[in-house]
C-alpha positions in Angstrom: -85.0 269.5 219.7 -85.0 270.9 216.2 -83.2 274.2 215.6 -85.0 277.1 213.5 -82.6 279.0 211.5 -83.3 281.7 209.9 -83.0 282.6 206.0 -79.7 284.8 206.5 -78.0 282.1 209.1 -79.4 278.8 207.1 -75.7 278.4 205.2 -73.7 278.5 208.5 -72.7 275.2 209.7 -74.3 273.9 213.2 -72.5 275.5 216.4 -70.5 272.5 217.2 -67.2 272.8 219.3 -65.4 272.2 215.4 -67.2 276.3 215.1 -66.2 277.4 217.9 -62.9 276.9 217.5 -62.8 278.1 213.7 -64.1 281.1 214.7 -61.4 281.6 217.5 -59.2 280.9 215.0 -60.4 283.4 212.6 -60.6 286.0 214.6 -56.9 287.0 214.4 -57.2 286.1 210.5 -56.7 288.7 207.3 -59.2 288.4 204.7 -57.5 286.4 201.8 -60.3 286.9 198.9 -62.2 290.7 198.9 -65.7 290.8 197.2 -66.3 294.0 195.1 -68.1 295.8 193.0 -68.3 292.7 190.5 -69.9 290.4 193.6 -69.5 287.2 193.3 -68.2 285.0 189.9 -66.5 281.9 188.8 -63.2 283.6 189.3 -63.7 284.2 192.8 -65.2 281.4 193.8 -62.3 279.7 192.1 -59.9 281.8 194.1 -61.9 281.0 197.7 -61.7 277.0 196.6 -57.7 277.8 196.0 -57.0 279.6 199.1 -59.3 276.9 201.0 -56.7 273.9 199.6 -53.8 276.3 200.9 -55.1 277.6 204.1 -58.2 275.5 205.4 -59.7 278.2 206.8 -60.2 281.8 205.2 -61.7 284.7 205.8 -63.4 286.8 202.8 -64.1 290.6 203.4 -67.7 291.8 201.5 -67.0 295.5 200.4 -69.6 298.1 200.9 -70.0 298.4 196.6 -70.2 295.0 196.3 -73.8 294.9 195.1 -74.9 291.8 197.1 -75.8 291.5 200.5 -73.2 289.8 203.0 -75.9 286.9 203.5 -76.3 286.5 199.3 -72.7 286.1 199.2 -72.0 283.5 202.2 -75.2 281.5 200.0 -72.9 281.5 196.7 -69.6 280.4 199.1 -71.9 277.6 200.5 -71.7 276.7 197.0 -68.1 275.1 196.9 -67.4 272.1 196.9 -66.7 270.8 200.9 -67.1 274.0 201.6 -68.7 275.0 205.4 -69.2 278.7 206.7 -68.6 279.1 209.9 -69.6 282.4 211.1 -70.7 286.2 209.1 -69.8 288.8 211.0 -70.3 292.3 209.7 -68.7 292.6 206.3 -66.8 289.2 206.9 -67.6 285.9 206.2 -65.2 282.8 207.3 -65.1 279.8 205.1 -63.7 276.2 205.7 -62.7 273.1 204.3 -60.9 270.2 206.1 -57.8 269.4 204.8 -58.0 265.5 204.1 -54.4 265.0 205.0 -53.4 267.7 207.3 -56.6 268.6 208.8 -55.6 271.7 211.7 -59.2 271.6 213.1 -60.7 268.2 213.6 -59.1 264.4 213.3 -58.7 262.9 210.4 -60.5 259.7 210.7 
């Protein structure tokens, strides 16, 4: 069965149980990075690979002056290296990484 995705969703990773339980965990999350009226540069995608290393998994808040659309913004996230999104929801995007060490979310093989 081959799953059609559309051009906004094509960056989110497939909906595995590994998503679902991301996004349960995310739920209760604050945003860690903010995108403004700057959108989206080397410094903050620097700062989303930093806080992925700390936390894993983190949540990054799209503000309404940021001039890029939620979906142009989850593309340019997609962009880091190991980096998965697991769900955009309104202004909010969750990102992830696996920890190789201490991975909370799936065994480390």
């Amino acid at each position: 069965m081959t799953s059609i995705r559309s051009e906004k969703t094509k960056n989110l990773m497939p909906a595995t149980d590994l998503r679902k339980r991301l996004r349960a965990a995310g739920h209760d999350l604050s945003a860690v990075v903010q995108i403004g009226k700057l959108g989206v540069n080397e410094a903050v995608l620097k700062q989303v690979g930093g806080a992925l290393t700390v936390h894993e998994l983190v949540k990054v808040k799209v503000n309404s002056e940021c001039p890029l659309s939620r979906f142009e913004v989850a593309e340019q996230l997609a962009t880091i290296p190991g980096a998965s999104l697991a769900q955009i929801m309104g202004g909010a995007i969750l990102v992830y990484r696996r920890d190789p060490k201490k991975a909370r979310f799936e065994k480390v093989k």
